[in-house]
VEXDREN-2710 file (C-alpha; in Angstrom, 1 decimal):
% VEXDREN-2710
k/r/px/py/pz
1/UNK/12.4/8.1/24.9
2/UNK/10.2/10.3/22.2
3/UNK/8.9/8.5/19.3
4/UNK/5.9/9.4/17.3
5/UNK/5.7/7.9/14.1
6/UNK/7.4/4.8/12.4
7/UNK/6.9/6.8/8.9
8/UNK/8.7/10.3/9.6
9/UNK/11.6/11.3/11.9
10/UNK/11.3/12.7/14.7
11/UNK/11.1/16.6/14.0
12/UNK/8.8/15.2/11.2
13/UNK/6.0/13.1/12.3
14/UNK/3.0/15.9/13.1
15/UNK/3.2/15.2/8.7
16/UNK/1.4/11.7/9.3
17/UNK/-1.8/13.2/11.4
18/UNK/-1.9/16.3/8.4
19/UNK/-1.5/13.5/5.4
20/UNK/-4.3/11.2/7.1
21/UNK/-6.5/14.4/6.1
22/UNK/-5.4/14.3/2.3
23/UNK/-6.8/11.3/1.0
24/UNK/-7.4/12.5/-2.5
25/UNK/-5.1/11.0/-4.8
26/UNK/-2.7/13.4/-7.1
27/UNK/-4.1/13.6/-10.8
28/UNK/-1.7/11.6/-12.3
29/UNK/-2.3/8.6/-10.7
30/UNK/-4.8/7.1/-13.5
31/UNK/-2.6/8.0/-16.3
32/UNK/0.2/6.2/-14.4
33/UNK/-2.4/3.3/-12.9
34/UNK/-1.1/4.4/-9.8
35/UNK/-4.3/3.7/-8.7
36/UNK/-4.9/0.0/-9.3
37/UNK/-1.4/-0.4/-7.8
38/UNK/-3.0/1.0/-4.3
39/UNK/-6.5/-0.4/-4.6
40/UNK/-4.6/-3.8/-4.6
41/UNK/-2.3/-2.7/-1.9
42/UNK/-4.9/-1.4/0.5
43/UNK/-7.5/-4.3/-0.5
44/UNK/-7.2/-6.2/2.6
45/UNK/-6.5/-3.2/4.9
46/UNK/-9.3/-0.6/4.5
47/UNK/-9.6/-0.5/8.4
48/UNK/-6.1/1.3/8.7
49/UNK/-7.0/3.7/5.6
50/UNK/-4.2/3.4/4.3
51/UNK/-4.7/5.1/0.9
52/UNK/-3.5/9.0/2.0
53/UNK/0.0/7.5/2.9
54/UNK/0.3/6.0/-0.9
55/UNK/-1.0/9.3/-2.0
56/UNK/2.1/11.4/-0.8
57/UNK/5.0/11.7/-2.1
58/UNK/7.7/12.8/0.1
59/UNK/9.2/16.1/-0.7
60/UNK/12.9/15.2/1.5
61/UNK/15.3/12.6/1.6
62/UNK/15.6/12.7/5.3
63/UNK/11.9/10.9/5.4
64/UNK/12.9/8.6/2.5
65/UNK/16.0/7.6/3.8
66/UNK/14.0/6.8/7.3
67/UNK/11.5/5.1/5.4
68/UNK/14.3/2.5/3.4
69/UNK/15.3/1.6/6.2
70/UNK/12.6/0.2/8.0
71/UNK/11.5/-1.3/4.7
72/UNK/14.6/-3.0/4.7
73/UNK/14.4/-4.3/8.4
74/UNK/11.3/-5.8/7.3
75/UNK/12.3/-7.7/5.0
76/UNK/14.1/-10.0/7.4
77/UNK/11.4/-12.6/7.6
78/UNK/11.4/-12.6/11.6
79/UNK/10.5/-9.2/11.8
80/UNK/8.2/-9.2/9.7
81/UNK/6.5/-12.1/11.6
82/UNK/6.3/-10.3/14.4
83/UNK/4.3/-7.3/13.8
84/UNK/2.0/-9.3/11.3
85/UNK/1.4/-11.1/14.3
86/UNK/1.6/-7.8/16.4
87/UNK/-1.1/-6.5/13.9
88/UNK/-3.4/-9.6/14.0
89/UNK/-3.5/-9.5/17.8
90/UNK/-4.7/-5.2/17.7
91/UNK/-6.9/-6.3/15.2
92/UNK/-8.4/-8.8/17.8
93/UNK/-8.5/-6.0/20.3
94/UNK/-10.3/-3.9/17.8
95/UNK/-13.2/-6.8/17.6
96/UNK/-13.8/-7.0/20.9
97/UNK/-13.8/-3.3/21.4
98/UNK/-16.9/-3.5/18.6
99/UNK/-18.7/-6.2/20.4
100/UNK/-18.5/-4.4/23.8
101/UNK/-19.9/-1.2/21.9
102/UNK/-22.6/-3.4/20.0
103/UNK/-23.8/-5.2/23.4
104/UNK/-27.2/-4.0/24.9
105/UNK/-26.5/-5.2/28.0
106/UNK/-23.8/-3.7/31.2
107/UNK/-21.6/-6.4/32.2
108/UNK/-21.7/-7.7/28.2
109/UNK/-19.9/-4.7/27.3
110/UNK/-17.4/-4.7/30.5
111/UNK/-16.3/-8.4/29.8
112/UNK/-15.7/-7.5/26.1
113/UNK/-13.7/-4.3/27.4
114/UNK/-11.7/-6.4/29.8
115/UNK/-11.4/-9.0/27.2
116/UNK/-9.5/-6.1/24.7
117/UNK/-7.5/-4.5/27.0
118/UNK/-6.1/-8.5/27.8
119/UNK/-5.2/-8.8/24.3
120/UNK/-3.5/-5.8/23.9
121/UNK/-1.7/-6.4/27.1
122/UNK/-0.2/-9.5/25.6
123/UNK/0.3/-7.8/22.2
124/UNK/2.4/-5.2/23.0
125/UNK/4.4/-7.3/25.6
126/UNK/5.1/-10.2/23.2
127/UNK/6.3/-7.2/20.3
128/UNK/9.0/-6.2/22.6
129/UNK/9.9/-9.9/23.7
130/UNK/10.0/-10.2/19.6
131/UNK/12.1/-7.0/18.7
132/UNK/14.2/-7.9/21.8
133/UNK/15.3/-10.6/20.3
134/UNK/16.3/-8.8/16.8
135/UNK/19.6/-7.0/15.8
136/UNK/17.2/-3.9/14.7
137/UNK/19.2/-1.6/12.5
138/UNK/16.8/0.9/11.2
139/UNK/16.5/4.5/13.1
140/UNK/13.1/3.8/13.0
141/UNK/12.5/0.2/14.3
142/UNK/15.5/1.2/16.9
143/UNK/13.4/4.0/18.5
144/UNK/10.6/2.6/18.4
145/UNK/11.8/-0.1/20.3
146/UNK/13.2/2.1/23.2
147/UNK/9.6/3.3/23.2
148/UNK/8.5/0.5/23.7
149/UNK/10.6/-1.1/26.3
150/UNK/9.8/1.9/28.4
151/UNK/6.3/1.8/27.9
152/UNK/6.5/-1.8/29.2
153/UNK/8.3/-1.4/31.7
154/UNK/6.5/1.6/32.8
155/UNK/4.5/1.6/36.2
156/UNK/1.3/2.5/34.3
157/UNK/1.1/-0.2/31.9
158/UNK/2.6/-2.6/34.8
159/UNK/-0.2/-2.1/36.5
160/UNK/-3.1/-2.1/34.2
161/UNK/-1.6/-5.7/33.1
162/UNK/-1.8/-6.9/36.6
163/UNK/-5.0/-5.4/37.3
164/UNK/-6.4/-6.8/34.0
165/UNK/-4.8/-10.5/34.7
166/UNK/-6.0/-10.3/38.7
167/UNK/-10.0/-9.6/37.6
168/UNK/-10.0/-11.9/35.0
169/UNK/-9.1/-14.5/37.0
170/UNK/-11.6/-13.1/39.7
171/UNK/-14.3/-13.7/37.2
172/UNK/-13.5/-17.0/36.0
173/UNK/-13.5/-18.3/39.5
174/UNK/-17.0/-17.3/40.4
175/UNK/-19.2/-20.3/40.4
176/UNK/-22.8/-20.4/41.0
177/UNK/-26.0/-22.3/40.4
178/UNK/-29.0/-22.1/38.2
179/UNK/-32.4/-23.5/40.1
180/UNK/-35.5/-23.4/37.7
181/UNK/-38.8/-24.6/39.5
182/UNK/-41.7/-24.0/36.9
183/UNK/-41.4/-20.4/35.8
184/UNK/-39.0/-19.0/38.9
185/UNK/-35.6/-19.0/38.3
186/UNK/-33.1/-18.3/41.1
187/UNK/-29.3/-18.2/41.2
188/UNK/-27.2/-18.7/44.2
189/UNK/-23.2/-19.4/45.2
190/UNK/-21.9/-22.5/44.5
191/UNK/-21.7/-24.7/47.8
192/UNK/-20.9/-27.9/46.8
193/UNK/-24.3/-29.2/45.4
194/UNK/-24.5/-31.6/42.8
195/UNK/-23.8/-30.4/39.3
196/UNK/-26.4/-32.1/37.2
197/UNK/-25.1/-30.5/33.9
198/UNK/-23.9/-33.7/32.1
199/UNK/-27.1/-35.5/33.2
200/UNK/-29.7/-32.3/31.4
201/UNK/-27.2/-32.9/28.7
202/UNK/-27.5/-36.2/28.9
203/UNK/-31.7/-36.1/28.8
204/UNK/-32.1/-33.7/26.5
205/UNK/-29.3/-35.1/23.8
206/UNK/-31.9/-36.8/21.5
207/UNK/-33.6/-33.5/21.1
208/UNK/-30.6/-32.1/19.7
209/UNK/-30.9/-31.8/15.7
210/UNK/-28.4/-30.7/13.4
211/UNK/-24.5/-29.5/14.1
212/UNK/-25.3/-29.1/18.3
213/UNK/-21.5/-29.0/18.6
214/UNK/-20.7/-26.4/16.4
215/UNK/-23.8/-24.5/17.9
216/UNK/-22.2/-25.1/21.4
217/UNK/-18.8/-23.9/20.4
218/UNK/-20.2/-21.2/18.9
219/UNK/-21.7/-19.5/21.7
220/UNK/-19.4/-20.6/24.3
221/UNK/-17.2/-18.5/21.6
222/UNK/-18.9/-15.3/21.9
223/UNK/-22.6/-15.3/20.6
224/UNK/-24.9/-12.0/21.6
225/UNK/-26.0/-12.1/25.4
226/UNK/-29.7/-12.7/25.7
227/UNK/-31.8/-11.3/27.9
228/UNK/-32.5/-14.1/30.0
229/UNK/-28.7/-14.6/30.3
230/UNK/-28.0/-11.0/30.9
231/UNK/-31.2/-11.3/33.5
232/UNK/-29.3/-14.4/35.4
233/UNK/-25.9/-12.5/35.0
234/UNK/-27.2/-9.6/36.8
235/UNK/-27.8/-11.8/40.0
236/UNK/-24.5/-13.2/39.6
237/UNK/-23.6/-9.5/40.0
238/UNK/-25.3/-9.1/43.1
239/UNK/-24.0/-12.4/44.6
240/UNK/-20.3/-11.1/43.9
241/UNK/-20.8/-7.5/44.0
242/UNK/-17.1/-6.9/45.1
243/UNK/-15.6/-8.5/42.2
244/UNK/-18.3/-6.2/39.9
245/UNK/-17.6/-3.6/41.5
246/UNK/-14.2/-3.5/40.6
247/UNK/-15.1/-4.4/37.6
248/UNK/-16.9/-1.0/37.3
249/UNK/-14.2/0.9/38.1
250/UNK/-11.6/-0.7/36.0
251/UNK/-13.6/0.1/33.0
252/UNK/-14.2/3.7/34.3
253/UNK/-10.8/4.1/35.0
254/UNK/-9.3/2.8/31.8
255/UNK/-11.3/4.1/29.0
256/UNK/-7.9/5.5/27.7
257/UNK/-6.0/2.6/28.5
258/UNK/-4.8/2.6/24.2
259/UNK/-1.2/4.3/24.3
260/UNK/-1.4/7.0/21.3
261/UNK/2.0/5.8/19.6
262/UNK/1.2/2.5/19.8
263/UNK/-1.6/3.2/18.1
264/UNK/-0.4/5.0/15.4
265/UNK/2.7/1.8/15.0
266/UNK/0.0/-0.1/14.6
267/UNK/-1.7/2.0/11.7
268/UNK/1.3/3.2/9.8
269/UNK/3.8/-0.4/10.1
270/UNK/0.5/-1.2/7.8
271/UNK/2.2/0.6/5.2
272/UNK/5.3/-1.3/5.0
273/UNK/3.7/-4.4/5.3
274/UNK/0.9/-3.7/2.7
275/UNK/3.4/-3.3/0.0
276/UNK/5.7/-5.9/0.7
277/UNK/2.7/-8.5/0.4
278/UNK/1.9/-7.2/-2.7
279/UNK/5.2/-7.4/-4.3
280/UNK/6.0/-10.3/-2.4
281/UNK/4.4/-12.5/-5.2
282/UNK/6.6/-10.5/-8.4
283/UNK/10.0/-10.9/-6.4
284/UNK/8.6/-14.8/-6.2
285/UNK/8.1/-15.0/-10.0
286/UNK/11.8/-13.9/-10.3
287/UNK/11.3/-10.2/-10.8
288/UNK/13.8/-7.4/-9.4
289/UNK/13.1/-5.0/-6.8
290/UNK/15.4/-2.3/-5.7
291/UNK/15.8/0.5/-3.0
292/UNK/16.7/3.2/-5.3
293/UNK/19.4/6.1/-5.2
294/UNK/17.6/9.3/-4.9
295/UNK/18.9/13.0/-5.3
296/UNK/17.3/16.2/-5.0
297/UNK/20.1/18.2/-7.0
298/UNK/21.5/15.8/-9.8
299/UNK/18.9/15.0/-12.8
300/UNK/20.9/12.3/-13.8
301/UNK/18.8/9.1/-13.8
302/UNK/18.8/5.5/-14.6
303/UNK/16.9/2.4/-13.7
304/UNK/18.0/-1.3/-15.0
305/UNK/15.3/-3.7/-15.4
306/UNK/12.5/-1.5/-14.4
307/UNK/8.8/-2.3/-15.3
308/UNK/5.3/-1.4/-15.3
309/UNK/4.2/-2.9/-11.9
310/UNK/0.2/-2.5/-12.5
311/UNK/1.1/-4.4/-15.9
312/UNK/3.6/-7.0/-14.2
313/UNK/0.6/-7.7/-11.4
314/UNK/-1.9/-8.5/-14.4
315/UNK/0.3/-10.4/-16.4
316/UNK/1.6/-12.3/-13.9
317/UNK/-1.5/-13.6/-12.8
318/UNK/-2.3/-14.5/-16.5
319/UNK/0.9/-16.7/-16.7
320/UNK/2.5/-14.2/-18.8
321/UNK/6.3/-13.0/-18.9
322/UNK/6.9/-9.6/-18.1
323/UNK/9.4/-7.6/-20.4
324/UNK/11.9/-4.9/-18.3
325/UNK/13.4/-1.9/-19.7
326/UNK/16.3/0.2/-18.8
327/UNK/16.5/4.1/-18.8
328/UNK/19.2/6.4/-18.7
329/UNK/19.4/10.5/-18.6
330/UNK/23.4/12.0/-17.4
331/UNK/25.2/15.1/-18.0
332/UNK/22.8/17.4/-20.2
333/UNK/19.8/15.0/-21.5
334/UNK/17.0/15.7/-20.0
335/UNK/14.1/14.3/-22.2
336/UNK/13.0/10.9/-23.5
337/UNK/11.2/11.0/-26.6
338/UNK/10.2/7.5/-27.4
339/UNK/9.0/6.5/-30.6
340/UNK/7.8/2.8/-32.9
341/UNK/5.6/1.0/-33.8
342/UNK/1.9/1.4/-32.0
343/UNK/0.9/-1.1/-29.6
344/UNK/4.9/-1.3/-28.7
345/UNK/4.8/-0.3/-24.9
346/UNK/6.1/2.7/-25.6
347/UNK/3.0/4.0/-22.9
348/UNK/3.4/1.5/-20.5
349/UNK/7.4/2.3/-20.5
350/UNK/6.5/6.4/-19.9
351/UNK/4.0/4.7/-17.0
352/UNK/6.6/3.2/-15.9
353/UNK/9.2/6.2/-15.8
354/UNK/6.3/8.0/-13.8
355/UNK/6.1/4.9/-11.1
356/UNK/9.5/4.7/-9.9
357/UNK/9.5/8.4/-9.1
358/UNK/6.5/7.9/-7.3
359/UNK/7.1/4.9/-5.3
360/UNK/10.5/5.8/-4.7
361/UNK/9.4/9.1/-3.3
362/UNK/7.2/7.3/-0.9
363/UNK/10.4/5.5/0.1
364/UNK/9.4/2.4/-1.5
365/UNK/11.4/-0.3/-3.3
366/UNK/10.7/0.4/-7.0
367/UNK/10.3/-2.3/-9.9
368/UNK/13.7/-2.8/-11.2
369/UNK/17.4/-4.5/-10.5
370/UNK/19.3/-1.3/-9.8
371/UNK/18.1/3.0/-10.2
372/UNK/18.8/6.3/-9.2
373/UNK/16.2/8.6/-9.5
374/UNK/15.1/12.6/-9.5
375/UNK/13.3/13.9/-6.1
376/UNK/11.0/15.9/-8.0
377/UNK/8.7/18.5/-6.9
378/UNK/5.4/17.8/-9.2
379/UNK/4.7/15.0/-11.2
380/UNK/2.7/16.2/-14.3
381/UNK/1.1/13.6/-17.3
382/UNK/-0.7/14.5/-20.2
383/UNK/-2.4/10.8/-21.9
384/UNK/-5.3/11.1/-24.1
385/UNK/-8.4/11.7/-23.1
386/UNK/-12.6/11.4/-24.5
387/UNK/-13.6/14.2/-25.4
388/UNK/-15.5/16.3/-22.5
389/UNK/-18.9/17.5/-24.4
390/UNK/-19.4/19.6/-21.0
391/UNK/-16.4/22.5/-21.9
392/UNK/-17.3/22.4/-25.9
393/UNK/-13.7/22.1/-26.6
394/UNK/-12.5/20.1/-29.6
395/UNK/-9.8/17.8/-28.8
396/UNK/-7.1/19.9/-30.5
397/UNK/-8.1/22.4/-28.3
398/UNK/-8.4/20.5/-25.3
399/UNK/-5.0/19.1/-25.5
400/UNK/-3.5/22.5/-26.1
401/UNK/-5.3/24.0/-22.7
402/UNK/-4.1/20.8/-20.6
403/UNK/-0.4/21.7/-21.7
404/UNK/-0.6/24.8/-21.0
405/UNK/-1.7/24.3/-17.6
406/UNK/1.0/21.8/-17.6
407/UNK/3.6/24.6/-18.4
408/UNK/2.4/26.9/-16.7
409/UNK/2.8/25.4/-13.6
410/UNK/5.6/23.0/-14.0
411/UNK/9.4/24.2/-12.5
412/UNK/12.8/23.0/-13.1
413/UNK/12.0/20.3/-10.8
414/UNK/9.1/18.7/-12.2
415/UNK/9.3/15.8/-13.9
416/UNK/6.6/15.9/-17.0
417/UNK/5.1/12.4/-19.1
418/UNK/3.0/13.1/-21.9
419/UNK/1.5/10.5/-24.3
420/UNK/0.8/10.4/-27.9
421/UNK/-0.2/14.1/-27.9
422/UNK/-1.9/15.6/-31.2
423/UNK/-3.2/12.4/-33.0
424/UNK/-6.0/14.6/-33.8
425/UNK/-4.1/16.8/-36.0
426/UNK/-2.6/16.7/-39.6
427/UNK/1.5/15.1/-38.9
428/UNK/3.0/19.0/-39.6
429/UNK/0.9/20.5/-37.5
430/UNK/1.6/18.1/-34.5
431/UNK/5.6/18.5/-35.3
432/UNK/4.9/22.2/-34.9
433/UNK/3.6/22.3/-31.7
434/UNK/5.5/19.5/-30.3
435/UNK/8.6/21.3/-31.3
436/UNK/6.6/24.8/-29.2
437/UNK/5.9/22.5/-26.6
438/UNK/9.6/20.2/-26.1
439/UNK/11.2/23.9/-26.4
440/UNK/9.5/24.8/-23.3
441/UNK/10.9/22.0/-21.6
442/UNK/14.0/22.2/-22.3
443/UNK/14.3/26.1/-21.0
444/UNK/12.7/25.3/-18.1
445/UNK/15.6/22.1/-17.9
446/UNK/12.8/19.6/-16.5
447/UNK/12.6/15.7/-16.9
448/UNK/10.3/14.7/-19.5
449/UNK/8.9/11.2/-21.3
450/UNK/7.3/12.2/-24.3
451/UNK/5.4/9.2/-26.3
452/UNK/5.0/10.1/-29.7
453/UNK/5.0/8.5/-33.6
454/UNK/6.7/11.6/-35.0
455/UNK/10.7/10.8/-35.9
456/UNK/11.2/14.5/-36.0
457/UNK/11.0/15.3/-32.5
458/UNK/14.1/13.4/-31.6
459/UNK/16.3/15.6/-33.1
460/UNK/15.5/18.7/-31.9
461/UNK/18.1/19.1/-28.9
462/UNK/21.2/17.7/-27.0
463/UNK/19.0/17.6/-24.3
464/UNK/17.0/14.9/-26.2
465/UNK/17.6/11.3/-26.1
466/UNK/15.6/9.0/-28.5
467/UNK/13.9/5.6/-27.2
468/UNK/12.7/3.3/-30.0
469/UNK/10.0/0.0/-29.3
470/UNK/11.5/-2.2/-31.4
471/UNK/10.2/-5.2/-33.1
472/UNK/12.1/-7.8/-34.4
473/UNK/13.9/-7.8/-38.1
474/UNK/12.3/-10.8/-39.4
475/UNK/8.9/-10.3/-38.1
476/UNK/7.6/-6.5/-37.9
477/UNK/4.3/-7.4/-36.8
478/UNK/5.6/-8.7/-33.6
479/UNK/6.0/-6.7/-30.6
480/UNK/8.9/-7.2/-28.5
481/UNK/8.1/-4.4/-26.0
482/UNK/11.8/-3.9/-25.4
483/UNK/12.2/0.0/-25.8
484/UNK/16.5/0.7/-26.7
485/UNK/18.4/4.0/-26.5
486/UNK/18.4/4.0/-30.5
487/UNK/18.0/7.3/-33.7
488/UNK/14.2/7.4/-34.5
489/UNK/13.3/4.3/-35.5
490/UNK/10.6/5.3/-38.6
491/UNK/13.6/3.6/-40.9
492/UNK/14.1/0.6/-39.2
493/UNK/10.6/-0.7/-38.8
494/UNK/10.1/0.2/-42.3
495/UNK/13.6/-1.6/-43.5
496/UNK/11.9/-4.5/-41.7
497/UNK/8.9/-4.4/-43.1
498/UNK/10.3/-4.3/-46.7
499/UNK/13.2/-6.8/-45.8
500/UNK/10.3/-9.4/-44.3
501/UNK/8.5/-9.1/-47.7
502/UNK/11.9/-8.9/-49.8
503/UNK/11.5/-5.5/-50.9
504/UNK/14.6/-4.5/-49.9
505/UNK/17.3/-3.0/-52.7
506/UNK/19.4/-6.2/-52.5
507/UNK/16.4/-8.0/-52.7
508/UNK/14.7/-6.5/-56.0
509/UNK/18.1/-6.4/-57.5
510/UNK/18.6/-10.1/-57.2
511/UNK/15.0/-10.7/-58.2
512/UNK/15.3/-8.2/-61.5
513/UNK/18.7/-10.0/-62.2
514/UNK/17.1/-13.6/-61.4
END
């Protein structure tokens, strides 16, 4: 049976070795705090390095598609189970391989070696009992557990079980004894002598100070050799030098004993599992998750109920409510211009735009009840930036050079978020070159957020559909951070200014005429 990686299809999986190498995360993830949604993810993982995966978005629905799936075999609690438990047994395996390579002394290092290869024995056997047991659906999950079952079954790993089990047992049934007669210590075989253990322990009990139990358990638990034990266990060696000797050659013979595929299940299910932990606590609170729709030809998008999911983390764990926000872009619109009052979320709705292509181009579920979303090519942002004294740009100028770069490079099926561009520029100017800048957009027919506080842009096209943070009529300064498919909204939050301090035309007329 060929499998090779549970994150690509067959065909597809030499992509996971050449991603491992990428681990530098696209530019947009800061403006999109992509990046504080992976630190968290990977936080309790950094020994599976994770990060490249989250990097990468795919560029083909054949990968995506595999990748839903196996995302939605685990969420079936029982699977899931089993290859956290799965993972918490190789991760055993690993921390025995890295006391055997921290041990100064021979057999030290063998036992620890012997030790791993046990646990991965069992871990791998008790994953297929597991998935045995499961209706698997998934291509994935399904071929890997063909894999599997012949890996198990195989005469190779067979054997190296029952070789592992048989010496393990051979060493826990050598006995011997200790004799210490002033400064000469000898060991010999066991032969039925007395075993004065309990009555040393006995004598020397009311020298003991502190926790002596815990100490005990400790070592017996796997504290470093010392020398004089690693002396003593050298003559044990030469008492039973045919079970040592075998133990010789079973390390020599299966210093490759770790299965390649395996291995890398063992890495990449991380990837799965990483994120569903992390969103495990927002789908708790009550928030939706979907898998979404995704097309590589048809630019017609929604999402329902979608949010910010850096945001919903933070705000979640202050006891705050999290506000969702719908989307929609069919037929002809290809743009987003949203507009309000500042501090209205209209950045953390273009983040949030931005996210769900990204996670769901990693095959993720995105933040939301229900969306169908663009495969892009690129993802592009443009959010405001400190001035860089380094190229002796002004900020006007700095903005204009990022968009063009932006433009430049950007196709019809790049997908483009800028933020708030030109606050440092008079209001006619910045209509100006916004006007340049949404012109170029809209010939090169990409998807575009654009944040800005200028009414005038959300006119300019068909293509164009205006997004207004609202706030609410009786109270403008108060943010609802509900953004609406609404005409520019300058007007409005004005009417409500004017109606909350009666200055409204029905309102000075009845005043005059009071």
């Amino acid at each position: 049976m060929t499998f090779r990686s549970i994150l690509f299809p067959e065909g597809k999986s030499d992509r996971s070795s050449r991603i491992a190498e990428t681990p530098e995360a696209p530019s947009y993830f800061v403006d999109l705090n992509l990046d504080q949604i992976v630190d968290a993810i990977t936080a309790q993982k950094h020994e599976y390095n994770l990060e490249p995966f989250f990097h990468v978005a795919l560029d083909d629905l054949e990968t995506i598609k595999y990748r839903q799936e196996v995302m939605l075999e685990l969420e079936s609690p029982s699977v899931l189970d089993h290859v956290r438990a799965f993972g918490r047994q190789m991760r055993i395996m690993r921390e025995h391989l890295s006391r055997a390579g921290e041990s100064f002394y021979k057999y030290e290092k063998q036992r620890w070696f012997l030790e791993a290869i046990g646990v991965y024995c069992n871990a791998v056997s008790e994953l297929l009992r597991a998935l045995s047991r499961e209706d698997l659906t998934s291509t994935g999950f399904v071929a890997f557990r063909r894999y599997l079952s012949d890996y198990v079954t195989s005469d190779g790993f067979a054997s190296l079980m029952a070789e592992t089990d048989r010496l393990k047992a051979d060493l826990a049934s050598i006995r011997y004894c200790v004799l210490i007669k002033g400064d000469q210590v000898t060991v010999r075989k066991y032969e039925s002598q007395i075993d004065y253990s309990a009555d040393v322990e006995a004598t020397f009990a009311k020298f003991r100070q502190g926790q002596s139990k815990g100490a005990r358990e400790s070592s017996s638990s796997g504290s470093p050799m010392n020398h004089v034990e690693a002396e003593i266990l050298e003559l044990v060696a030469k008492l039973y030098p045919d079970v040592f000797s075998r133990l010789d050659h079973y390390c020599t013979e299966h210093g490759g004993y770790l299965d390649e595929v395996i291995a890398a299940f063992d890495r990449e299910v991380q990837f799965y599992v990483a994120y569903l932990e992390y969103i495990a606590p927002l789908k708790q609170a009550g928030l939706p998750f979907c898998l979404p729709n995704i097309s590589a030809d048809s630019k017609e998008v929604y999402s329902r109920e979608g949010f910010d999911l850096a945001l919903a983390r933070r705000l979640l764990k202050e006891g705050s409510s999290v506000v969702c926000n719908d989307f929609r872009l069919e037929g002809q619109e290809r743009i987003l211009i949203v507009s309000g009052p500042n501090q209205g979320g209209k950045t953390t709705f273009a983040r949030t735009f931005g996210q769900l292509h990204h996670l769901a181009a990693l095959g993720c579920p995105v933040p939301g009840r229900e969306a169908r979303l663009f495969l892009c090519d690129r993802l592009f942002t443009h959010f405001e930036k400190e001035e860089d004294i380094k190229n002796l740009r002004g900020k006007l100028q700095d903005d204009l050079v990022r968009v063009h770069s932006i433009l430049t490079q950007a196709t019809p099926r790049s997908i483009i978020i800028m933020n708030e561009l030109f606050t440092s520029t008079t209001s006619h100017d910045a209509v100006f070159l916004g006007k340049r800048i949404l012109e170029r957009v809209i010939s090169l027919d990409a998807l575009c957020v654009y944040v800005t506080f200028l009414d005038e842009l959300a006119s300019l096209s068909e293509k164009i559909v205006s997004m207004v943070s609202t706030v609410p009529p009786d109270n403008p300064a108060v943010r609802t951070y509900k953004i609406v498919r609404k005409p520019p909204d300058g007007r409005a939050y004005a009417a409500a200014i004017a109606e909350k301090y009666r200055l409204t035309y029905a309102c000075l007329k009845e005043r005059l005429n009071s």
